[in-house]
LUMKEGU-670184 format. One record per residue (C-alpha): residue in three letters; x, y, z; residue number from 1. Coordinates in steps of 0.001 Angstrom, whole numbers, plus 500000, padded with zeros to 6 digits. Layout:
MARVEX  ALA  X  Y  Z  NUM
...
This chain:
MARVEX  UNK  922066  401835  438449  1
MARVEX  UNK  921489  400809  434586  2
MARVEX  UNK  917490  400542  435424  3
MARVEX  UNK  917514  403913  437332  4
MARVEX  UNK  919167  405488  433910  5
MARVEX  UNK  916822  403886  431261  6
MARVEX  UNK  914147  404498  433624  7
MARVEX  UNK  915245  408513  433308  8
MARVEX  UNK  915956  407860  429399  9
MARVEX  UNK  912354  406764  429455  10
MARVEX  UNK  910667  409487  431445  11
MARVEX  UNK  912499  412257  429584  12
MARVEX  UNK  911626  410777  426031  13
MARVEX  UNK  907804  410600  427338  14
MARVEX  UNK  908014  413888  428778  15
MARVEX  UNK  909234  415608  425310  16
MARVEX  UNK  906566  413845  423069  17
MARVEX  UNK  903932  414439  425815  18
MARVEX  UNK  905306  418185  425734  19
MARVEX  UNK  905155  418508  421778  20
MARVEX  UNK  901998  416622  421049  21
MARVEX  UNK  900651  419417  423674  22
MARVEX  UNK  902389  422126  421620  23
MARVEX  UNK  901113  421301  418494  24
MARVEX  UNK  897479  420366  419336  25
MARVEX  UNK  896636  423296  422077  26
MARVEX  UNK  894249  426076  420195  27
MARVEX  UNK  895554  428964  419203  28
MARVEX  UNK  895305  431776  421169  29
MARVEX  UNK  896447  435029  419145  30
MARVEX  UNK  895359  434207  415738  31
MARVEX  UNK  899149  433532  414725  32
MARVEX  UNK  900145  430484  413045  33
MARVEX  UNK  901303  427857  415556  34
MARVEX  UNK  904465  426179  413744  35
MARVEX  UNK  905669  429623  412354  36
MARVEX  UNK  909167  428670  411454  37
MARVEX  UNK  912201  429879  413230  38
MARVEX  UNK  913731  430728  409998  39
MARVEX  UNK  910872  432511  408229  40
MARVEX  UNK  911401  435591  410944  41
MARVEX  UNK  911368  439231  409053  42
MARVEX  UNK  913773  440987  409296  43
MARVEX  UNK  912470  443370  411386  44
MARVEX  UNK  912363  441539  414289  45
MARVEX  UNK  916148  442219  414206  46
MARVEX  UNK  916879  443597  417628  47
MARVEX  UNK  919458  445457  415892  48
MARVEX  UNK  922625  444281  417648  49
MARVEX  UNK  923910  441995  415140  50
MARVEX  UNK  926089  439961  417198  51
MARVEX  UNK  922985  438807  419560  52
MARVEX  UNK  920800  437983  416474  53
MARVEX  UNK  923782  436129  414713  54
MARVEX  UNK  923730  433882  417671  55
MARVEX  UNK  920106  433325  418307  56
MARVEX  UNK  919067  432865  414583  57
MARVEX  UNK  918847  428999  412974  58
MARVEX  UNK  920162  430578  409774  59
MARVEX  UNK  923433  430041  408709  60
MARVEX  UNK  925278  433412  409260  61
MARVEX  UNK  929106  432582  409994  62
MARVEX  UNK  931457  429313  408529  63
MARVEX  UNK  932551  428299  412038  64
MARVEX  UNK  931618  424831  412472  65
MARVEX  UNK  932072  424060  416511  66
MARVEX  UNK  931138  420421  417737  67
MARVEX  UNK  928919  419941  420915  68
MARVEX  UNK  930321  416440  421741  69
MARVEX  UNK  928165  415112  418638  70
MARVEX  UNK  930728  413847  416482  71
MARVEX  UNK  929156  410924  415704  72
MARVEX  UNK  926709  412774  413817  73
MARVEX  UNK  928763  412964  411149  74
MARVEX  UNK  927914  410004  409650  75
MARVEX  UNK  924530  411311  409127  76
MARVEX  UNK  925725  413964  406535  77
MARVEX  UNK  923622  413831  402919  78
MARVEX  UNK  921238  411723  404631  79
MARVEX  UNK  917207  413119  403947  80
MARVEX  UNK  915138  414238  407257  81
MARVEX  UNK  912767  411707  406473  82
MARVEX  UNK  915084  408548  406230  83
MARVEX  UNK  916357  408309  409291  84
MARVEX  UNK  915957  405426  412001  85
MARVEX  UNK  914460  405144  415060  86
MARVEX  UNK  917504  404595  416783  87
MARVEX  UNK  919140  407503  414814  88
MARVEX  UNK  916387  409771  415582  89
MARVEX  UNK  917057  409037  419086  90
MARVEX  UNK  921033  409915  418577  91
MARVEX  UNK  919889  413435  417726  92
MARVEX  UNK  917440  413586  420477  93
MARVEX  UNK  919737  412631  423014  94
MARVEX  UNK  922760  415573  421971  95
MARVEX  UNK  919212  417979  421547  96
MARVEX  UNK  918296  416878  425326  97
MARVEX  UNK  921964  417725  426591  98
MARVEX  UNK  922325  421063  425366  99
MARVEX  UNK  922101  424394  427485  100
MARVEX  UNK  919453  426791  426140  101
MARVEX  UNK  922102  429373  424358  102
MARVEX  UNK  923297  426153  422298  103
MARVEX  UNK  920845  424638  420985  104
MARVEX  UNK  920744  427667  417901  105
MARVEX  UNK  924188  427343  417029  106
MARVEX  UNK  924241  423591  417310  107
MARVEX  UNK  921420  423512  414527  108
MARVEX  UNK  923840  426441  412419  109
MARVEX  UNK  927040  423348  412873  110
MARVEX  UNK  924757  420741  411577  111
MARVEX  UNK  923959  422384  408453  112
MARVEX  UNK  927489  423555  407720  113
MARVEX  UNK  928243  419971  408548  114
MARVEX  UNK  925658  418453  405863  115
MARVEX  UNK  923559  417001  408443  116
MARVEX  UNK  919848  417411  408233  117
MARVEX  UNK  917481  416884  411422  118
MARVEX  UNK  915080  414381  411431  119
MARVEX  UNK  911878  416245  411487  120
MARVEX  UNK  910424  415702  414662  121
MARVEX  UNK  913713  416632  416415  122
MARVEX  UNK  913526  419478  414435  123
MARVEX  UNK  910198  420644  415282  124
MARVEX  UNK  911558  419912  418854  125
MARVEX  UNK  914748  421922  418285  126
MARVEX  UNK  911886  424983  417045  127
MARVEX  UNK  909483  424779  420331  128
MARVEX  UNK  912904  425180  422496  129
MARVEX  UNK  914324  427762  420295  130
MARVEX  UNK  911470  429916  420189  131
MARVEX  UNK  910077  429243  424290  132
MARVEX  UNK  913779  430624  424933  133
MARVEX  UNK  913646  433356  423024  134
MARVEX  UNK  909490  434108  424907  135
MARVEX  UNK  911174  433632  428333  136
MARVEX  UNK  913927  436608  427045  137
MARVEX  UNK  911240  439098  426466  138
MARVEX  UNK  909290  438899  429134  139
């Protein structure tokens, strides 16, 4: 049973980087940047109902800090994106992995009232998510 759940661990790890590496090195197709950030969205892309943008943007727009069974991040607060481990990059990955879609936005929002920073390449994974959801909502 152990070797049937690191073999999973293993596929789903190979499948992300496989998916991101794809992500980032497919050409472009509308003349738009390809890593436009999350964060850098104008304003005008505001649907107008506040409530639904509150909860789909990466900014931090309320105090509320709610924990996704990811306590143990904690211990992470103050520490830079670029300084962490492999095995602590992995910790972040694996809570990332485990979230449902409509999550995954205000888990990032908890982290950062929480202190924590993302390690970068969860956070560019974290971004691809983020903004496929928010593709498959408009069409």
């Amino acid at each position: 049973m152990e070797g049937a759940l690191i073999i999973l661990a293993v596929t789903v790890v190979v499948g992300v980087v496989l998916f991101v590496h794809h992500r980032l090195t497919e050409p472009k197709s509308n003349g738009a940047p390809e890593t436009q950030s999350v964060e850098a969205m104008p304003q005008s892309e505001c649907c107008g109902m506040h409530i639904t943008c509150e909860k789909d943007s990466l900014a931090t727009l309320s105090t509320d800090i709610i924990y996704y069974d990811d306590e143990e991040l904690d211990a992470y607060a103050g520490i830079a994106a670029d300084n962490y481990s492999n095995e602590q990059i992995e910790e972040f990955r694996e809570v990332l992995l485990t979230l449902l879609p409509q999550d995954i936005a205000p888990w990032a929002r908890s982290l950062s009232l929480r202190g924590i920073t993302l390690p970068e390449i969860v956070k560019e994974e974290l971004l691809l998510i983020v903004r496929e959801e928010r593709q498959k909502q408009t069409h």
